[in-house]
MARSEDO-864445 format. One record per residue (C-alpha): residue number from 1; residue in one letter; x negated, y negated, z. Coordinates in Angstrom, 1 decimal, always signed. Example, Ala and Ser with C-alpha at 12.3 -4.5 7.8 and 13.67 -1.06 7.14 Angstrom:
REM MARSEDO-864445
1 | A | -12.3 | +4.5 | +7.8
2 | S | -13.7 | +1.1 | +7.1
This chain:
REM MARSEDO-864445
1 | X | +15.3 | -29.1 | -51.0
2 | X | +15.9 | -29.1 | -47.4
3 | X | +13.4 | -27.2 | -44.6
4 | X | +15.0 | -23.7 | -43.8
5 | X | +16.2 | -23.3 | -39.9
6 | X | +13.1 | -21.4 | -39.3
7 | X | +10.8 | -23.9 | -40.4
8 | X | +12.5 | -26.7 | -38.3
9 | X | +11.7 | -24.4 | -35.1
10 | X | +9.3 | -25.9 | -32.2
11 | X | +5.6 | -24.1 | -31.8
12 | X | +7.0 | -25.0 | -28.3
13 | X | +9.7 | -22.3 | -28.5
14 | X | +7.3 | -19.0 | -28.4
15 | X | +4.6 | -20.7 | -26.1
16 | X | +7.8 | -21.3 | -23.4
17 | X | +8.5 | -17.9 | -24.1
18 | X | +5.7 | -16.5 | -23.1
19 | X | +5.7 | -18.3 | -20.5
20 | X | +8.7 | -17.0 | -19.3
21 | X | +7.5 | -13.5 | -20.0
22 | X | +4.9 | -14.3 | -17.4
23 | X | +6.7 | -16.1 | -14.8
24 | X | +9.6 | -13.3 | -14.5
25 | X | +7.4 | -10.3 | -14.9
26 | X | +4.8 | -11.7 | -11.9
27 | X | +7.7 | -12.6 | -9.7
28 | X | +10.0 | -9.8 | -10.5
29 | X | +7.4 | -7.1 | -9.3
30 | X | +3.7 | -8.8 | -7.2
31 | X | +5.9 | -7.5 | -4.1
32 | X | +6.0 | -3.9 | -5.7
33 | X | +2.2 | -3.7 | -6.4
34 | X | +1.6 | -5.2 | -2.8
35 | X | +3.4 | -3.2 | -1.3
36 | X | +1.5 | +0.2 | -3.6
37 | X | -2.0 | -0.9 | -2.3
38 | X | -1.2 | -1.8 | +1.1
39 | X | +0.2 | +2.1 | +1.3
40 | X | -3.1 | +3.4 | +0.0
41 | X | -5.2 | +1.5 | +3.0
42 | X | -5.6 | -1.9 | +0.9
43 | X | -6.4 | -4.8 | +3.3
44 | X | -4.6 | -8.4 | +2.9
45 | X | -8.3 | -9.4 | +1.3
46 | X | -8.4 | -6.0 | -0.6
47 | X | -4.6 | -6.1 | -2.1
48 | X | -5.0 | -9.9 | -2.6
49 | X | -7.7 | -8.9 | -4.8
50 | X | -5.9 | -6.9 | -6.7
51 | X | -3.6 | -8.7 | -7.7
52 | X | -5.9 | -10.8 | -8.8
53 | X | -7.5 | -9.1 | -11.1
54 | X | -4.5 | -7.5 | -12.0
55 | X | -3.3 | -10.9 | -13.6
56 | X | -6.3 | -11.6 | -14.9
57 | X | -7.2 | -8.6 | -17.1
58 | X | -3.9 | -8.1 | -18.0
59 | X | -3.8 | -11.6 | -19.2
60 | X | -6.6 | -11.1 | -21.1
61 | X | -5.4 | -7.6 | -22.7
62 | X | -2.5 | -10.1 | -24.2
63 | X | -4.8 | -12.5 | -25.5
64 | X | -6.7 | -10.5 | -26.9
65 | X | -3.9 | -8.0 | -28.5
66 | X | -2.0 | -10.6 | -29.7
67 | X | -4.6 | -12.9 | -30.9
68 | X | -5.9 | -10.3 | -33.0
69 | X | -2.8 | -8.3 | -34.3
70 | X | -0.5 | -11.4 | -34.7
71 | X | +2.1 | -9.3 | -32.5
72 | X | +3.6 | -10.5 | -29.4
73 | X | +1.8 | -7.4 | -27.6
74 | X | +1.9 | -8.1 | -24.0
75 | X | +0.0 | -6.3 | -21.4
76 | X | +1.5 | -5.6 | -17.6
77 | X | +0.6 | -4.5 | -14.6
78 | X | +1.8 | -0.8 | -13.7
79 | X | +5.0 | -1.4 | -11.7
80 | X | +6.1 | +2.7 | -11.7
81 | X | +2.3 | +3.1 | -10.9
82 | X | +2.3 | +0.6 | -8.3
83 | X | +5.6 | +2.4 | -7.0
84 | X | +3.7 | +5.6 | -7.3
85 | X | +0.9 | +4.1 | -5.0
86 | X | +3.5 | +2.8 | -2.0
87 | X | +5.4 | +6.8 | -2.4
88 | X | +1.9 | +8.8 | -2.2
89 | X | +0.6 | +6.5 | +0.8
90 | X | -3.0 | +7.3 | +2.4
91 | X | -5.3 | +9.3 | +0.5
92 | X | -8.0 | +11.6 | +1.2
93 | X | -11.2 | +9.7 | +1.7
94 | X | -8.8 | +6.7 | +2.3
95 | X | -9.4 | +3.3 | +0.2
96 | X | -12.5 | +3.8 | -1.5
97 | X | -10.9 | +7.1 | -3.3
98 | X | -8.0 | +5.4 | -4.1
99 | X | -10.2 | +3.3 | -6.1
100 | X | -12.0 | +6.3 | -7.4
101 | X | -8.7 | +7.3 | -8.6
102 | X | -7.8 | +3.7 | -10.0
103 | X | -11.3 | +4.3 | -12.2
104 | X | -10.1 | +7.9 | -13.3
105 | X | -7.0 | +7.1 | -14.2
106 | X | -9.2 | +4.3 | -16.5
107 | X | -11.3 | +7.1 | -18.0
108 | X | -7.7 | +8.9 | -19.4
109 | X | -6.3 | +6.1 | -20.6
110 | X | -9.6 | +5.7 | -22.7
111 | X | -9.5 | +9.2 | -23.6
112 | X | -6.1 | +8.6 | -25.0
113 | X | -7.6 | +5.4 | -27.3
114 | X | -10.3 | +8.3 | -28.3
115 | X | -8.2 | +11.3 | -28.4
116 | X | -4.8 | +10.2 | -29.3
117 | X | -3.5 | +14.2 | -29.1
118 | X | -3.6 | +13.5 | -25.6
119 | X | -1.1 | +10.8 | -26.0
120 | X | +1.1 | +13.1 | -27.9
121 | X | +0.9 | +15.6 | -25.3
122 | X | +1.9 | +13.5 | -23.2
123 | X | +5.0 | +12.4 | -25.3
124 | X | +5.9 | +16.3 | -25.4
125 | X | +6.6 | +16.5 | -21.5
126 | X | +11.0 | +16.3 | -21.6
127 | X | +12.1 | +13.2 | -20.7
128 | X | +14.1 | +14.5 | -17.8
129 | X | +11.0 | +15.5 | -16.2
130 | X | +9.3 | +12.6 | -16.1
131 | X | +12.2 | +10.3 | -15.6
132 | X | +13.5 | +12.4 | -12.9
133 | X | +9.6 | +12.1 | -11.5
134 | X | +9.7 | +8.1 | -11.2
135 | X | +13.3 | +8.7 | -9.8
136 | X | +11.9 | +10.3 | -6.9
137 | X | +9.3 | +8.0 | -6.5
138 | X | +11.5 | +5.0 | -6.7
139 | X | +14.1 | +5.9 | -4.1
140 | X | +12.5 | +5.0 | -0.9
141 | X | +11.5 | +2.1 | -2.5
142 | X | +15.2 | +1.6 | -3.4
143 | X | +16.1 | +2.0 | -0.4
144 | X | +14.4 | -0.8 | +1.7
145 | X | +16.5 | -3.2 | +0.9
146 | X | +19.3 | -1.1 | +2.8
147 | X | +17.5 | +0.0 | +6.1
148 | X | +16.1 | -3.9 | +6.4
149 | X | +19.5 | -5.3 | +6.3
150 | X | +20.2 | -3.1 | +9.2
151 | X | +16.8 | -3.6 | +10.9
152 | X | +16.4 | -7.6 | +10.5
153 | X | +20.1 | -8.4 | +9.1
154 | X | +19.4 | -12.3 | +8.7
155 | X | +16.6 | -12.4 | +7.2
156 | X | +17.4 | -9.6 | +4.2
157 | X | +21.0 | -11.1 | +3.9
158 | X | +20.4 | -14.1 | +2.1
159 | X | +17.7 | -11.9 | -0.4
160 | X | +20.7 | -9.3 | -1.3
161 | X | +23.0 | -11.9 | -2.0
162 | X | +20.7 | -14.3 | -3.4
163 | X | +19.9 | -11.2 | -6.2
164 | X | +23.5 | -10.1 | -6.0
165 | X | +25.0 | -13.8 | -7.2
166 | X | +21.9 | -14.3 | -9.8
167 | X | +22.8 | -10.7 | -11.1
168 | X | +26.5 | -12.3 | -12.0
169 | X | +25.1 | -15.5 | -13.5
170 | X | +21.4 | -15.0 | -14.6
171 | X | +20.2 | -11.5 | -14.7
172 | X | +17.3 | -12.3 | -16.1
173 | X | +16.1 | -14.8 | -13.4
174 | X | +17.9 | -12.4 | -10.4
175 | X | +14.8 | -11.3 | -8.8
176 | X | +12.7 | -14.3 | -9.2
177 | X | +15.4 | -16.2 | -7.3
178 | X | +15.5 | -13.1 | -4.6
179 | X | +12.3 | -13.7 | -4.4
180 | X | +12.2 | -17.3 | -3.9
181 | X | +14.9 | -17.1 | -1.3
182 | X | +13.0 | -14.4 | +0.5
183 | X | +10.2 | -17.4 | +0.2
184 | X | +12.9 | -19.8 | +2.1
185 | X | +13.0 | -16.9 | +5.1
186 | X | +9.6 | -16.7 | +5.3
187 | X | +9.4 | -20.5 | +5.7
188 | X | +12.3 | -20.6 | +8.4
189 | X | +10.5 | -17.9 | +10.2
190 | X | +7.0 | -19.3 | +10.3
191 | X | +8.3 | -23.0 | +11.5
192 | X | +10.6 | -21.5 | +14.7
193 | X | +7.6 | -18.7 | +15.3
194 | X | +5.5 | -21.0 | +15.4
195 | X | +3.1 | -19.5 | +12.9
196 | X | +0.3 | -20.4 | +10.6
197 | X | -1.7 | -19.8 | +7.7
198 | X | -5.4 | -20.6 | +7.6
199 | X | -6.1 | -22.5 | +4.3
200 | X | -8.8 | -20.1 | +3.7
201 | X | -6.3 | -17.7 | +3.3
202 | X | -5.1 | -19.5 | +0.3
203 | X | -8.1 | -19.2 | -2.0
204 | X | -8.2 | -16.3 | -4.4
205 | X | -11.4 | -14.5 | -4.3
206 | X | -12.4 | -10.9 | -5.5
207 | X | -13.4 | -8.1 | -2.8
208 | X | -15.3 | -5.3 | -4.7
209 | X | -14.8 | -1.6 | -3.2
210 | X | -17.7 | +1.5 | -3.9
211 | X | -15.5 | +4.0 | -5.4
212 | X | -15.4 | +7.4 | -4.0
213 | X | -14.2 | +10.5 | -5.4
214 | X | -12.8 | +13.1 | -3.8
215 | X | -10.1 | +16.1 | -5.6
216 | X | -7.4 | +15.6 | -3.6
217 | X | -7.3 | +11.9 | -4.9
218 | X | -7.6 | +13.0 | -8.9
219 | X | -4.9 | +15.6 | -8.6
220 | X | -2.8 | +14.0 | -5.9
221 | X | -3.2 | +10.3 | -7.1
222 | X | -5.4 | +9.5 | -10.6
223 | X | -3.2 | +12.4 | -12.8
224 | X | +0.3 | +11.1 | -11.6
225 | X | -0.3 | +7.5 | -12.0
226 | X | -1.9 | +8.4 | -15.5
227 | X | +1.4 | +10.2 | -16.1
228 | X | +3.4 | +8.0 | -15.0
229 | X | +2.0 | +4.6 | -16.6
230 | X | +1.7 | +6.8 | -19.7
231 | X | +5.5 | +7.9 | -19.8
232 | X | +6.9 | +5.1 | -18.2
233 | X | +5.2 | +2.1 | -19.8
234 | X | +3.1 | +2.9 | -22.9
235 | X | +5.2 | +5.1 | -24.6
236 | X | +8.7 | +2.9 | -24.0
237 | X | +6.3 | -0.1 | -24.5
238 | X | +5.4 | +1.0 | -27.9
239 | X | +9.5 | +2.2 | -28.9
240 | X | +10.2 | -1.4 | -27.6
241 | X | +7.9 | -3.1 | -30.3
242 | X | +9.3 | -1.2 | -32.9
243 | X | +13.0 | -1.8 | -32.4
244 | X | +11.9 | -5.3 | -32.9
245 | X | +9.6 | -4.2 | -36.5
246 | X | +6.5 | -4.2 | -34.9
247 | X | +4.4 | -1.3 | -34.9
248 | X | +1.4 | -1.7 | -32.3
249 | X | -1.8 | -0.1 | -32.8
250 | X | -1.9 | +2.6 | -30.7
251 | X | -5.8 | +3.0 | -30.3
252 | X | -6.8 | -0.6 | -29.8
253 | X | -4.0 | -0.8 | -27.1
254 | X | -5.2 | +1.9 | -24.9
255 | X | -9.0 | +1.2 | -25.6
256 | X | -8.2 | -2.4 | -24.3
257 | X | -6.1 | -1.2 | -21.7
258 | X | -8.1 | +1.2 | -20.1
259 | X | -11.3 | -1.2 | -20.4
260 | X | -9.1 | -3.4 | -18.5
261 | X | -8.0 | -0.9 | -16.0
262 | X | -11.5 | -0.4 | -15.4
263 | X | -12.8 | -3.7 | -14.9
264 | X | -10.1 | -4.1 | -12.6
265 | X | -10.6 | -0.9 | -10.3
266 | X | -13.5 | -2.0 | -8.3
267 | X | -11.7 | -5.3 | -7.6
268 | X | -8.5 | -2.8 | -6.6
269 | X | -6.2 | -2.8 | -10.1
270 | X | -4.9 | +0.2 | -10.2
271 | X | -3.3 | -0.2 | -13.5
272 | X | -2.8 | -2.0 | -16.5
273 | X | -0.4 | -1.1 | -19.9
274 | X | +1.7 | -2.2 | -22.7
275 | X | +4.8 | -4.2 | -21.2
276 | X | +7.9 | -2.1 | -21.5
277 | X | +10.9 | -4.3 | -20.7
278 | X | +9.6 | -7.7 | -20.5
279 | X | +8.2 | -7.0 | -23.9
280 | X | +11.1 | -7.6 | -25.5
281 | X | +10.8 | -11.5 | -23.5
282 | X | +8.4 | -12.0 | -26.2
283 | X | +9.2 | -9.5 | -29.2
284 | X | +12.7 | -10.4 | -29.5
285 | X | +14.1 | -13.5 | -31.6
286 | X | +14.8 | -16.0 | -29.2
287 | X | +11.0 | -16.4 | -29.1
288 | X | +11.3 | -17.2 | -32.6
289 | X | +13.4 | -16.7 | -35.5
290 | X | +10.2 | -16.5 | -37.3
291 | X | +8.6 | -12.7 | -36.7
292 | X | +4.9 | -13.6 | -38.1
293 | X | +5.0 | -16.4 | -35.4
294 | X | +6.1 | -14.9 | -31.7
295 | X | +2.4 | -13.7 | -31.6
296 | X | +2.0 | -17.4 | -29.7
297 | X | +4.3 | -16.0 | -27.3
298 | X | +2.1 | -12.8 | -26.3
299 | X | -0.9 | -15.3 | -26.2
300 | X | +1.0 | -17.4 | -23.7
301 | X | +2.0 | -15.2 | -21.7
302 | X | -1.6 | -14.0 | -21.2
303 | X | -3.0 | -17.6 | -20.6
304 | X | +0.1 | -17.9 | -18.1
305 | X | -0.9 | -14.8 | -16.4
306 | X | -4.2 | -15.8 | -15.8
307 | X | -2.9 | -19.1 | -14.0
308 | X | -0.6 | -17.1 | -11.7
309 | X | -3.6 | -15.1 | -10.6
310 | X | -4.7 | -18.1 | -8.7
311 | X | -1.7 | -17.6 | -6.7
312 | X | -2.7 | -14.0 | -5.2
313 | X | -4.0 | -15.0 | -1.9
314 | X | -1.1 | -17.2 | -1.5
315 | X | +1.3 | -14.4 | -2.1
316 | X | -0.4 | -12.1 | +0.2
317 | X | -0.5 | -14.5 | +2.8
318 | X | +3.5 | -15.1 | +2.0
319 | X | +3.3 | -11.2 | +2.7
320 | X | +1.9 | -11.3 | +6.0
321 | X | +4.0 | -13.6 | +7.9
322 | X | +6.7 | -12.3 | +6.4
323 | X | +9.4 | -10.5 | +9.3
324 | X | +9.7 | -7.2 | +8.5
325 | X | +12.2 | -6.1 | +5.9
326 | X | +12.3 | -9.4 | +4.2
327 | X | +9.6 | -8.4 | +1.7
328 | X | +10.3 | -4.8 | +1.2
329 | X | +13.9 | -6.2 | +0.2
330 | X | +12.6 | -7.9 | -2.8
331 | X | +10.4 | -4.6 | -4.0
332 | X | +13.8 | -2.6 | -3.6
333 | X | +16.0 | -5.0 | -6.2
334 | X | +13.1 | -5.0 | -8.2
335 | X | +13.2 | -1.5 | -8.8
336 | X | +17.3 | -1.2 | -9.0
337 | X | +17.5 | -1.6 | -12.2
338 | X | +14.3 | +1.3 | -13.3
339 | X | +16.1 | +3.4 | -10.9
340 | X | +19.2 | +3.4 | -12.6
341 | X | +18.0 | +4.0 | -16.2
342 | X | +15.3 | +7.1 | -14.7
343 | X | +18.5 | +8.7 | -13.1
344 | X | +20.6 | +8.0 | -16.1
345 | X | +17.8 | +9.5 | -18.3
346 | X | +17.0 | +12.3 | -16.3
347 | X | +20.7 | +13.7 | -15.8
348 | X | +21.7 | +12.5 | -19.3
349 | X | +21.5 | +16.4 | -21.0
350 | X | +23.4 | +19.2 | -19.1
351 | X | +20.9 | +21.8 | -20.3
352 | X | +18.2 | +20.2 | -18.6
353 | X | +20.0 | +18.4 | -15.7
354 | X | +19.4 | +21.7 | -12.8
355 | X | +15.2 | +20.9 | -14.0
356 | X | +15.2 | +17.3 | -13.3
357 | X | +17.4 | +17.6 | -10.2
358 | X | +14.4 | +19.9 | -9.1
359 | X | +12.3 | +17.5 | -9.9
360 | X | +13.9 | +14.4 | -8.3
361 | X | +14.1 | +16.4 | -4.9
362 | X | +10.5 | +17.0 | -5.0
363 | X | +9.3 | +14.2 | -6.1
364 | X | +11.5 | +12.1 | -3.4
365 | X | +10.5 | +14.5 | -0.3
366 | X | +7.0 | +12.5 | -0.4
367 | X | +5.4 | +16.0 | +1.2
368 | X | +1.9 | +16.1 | +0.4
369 | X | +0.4 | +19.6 | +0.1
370 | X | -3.1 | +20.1 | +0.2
371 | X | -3.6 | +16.7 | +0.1
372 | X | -2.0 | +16.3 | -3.4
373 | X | +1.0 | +13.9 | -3.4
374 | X | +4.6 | +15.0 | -4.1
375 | X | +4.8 | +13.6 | -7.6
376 | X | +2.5 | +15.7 | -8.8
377 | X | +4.0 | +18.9 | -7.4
378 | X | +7.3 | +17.6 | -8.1
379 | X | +6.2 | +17.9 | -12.0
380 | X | +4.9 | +21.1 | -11.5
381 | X | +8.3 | +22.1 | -9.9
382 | X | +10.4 | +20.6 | -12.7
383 | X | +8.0 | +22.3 | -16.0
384 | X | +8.1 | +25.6 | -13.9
385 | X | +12.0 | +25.8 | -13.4
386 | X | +12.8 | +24.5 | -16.8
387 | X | +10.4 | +27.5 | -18.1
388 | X | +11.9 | +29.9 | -16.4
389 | X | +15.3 | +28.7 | -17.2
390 | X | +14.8 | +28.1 | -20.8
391 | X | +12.6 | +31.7 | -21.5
392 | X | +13.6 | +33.7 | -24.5
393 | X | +15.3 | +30.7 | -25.8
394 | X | +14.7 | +28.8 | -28.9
């Protein structure tokens, strides 16, 4: 009797997979997160930091999750959140309350693992709404790549059609290579600059922030990057598991999560959650033919994660010498592609496209009032329109 196909299949296969997992998810979005603290008065040290301990909890989320459900459950970083962070810009009470926030957005996340009605409630808000919310947020971010080509045309050139090629050939790898030709600009820059980079810049270390609280940071910052990791990555992360017969469990996820979120505030993580897209990097059969077995590959994608971490300072020092534009470029492309599918969602019914429209506008004005960002008032905008317009209805 001869050894069935999946039998003959490599442990290599799902711990390569998980690798990959790691590799693109890192690349395809540090820039984004960067780019979110800087906006919320991050230093270089600060954001480096963060995405430090950013990798390193949310490697550990995956180990753990995956080690102990024999899933492929893998844990990212908050890209919409991080989004979210570069679109609401400076808070009130400036750093420190944006890591206030980071820690209250911890506390809900928890309160979902304890409450889980709060998860369904937030399930209940239409779709439109809140894709039509991370719309808004993710057009300036979108559009960076555009006003840098105009700004600093040679060095955003070769990123565009670096991505624009890869997106033909290997859309999978399209952004990672962006971001590695981006890396190339950098490089040319430095050497006829003249520039440097101290070697202690290179060493990942941890700065710890006091939290402060202050309202205008929980209303303005904490509730819509709750909302929006919620929406945007736990809920898609879990309908992603299950198209592949894996049902995750829902408590132990956001209990490990949110533990992990708050770990990481102090440190300046804003956010981790379930993987959304690149869960399916590890969840889907090229891992493994073998279901019970693509667990490995959430495991190695945590372990991978946690090596990558060591590469923070590095990347933040990559940031800094960057010219301006370059780096922005690679945030935008990043984000094309969750652009498109918010808009698509968000328009996709007629009855509720004038709502979401609403919504978009609002949320993509940035105008902070009373010191509460624009996402949030852009969801109020949206719930209040669609009420009105769908009163006395069924």
């Amino acid at each position: 009797m001869t050894d069935s196909p999946i039998a003959r299949v490599p442990l290599s296969r799902p711990i390569i997979a998980g690798i990959v997992t790691a590799l693109v998810g890192t690349t395809s979005s540090f820039a984004v997160v960067l780019t979110g603290l800087d906006a919320v008065g991050a230093t270089p040290a600060q954001a480096a930091s963060g995405l430090l301990v950013l990798c390193v909890t949310m490697g550990l989320g995956s180990i753990v999750l995956a080690w102990r459900y024999r899933m492929p459950i893998t844990v990212a970083w908050s890209t919409p959140g991080a989004a979210l962070l570069a679109a609401t810009g400076s808070v009130d009470g400036g750093w420190p309350a944006a890591v206030g926030a980071f820690l209250v957005t911890a506390g809900l996340i928890l309160l979902t693992a304890l409450w889980p009605q709060l998860g369904r409630m937030i399930a209940r808000i239409p779709p439109s709404i809140a894709q039509a919310m991370l719309a808004g947020i993710l057009l300036p971010l979108c559009v960076a790549p555009v006003t840098g080509l105009v700004t600093d045309p040679w060095g955003v050139a070769p990123v565009l059609l670096t991505w624009l090629v890869c997106v033909r050939l290997a859309p999978r790898w399209a952004v990672p290579l962006a971001f590695l030709a981006a890396a190339v600009v950098v490089a040319v820059h430095v050497t006829v600059t003249g520039g440097s980079v101290a070697p202690a810049d290179l060493i990942p270390r941890l700065e710890v922030t006091a939290p402060s609280i202050s309202l205008g940071a929980i209303v303005g910052l904490a509730l819509p990057l709750f909302l929006v990791t919620m929406a945007s990555q736990n809920v898609p992360g879990v309908a992603v598991m299950r198209s592949y017969g894996y049902t995750v469990p829902w408590r132990p996820a956001m209990f490990v999560t949110g533990v992990g979120t708050a770990l990481g505030a102090p440190a300046g993580g804003h956010a981790i959650n379930l993987a959304a897209i690149s869960a399916a990097l590890a969840a889907a059969p090229d891992a493994d033919p073998d279901p019970t077995r693509r667990w490995v590959a959430g495991v190695s994608t945590g372990a991978t994660g946690i090596v990558l971490g060591g590469l923070s300072a590095a990347l933040v020092a990559l940031v800094v010498v960057a010219p301006a534009g370059v780096i922005p470029a690679v945030a935008g492309v990043a984000l094309f592609a969750a652009f498109g599918s918010a808009v698509q969602q968000a328009i996709d019914d007629p009855g509720e496209r004038l709502a979401a429209v609403v919504t978009f506008v609002v949320a993509a004005s940035g105008v902070a009032v009373a010191g509460v960002s624009a996402a949030f008032w852009a969801l109020v905008a949206g719930l209040v329109v669609r009420t009105v317009l769908h009163a006395g209805r069924r």
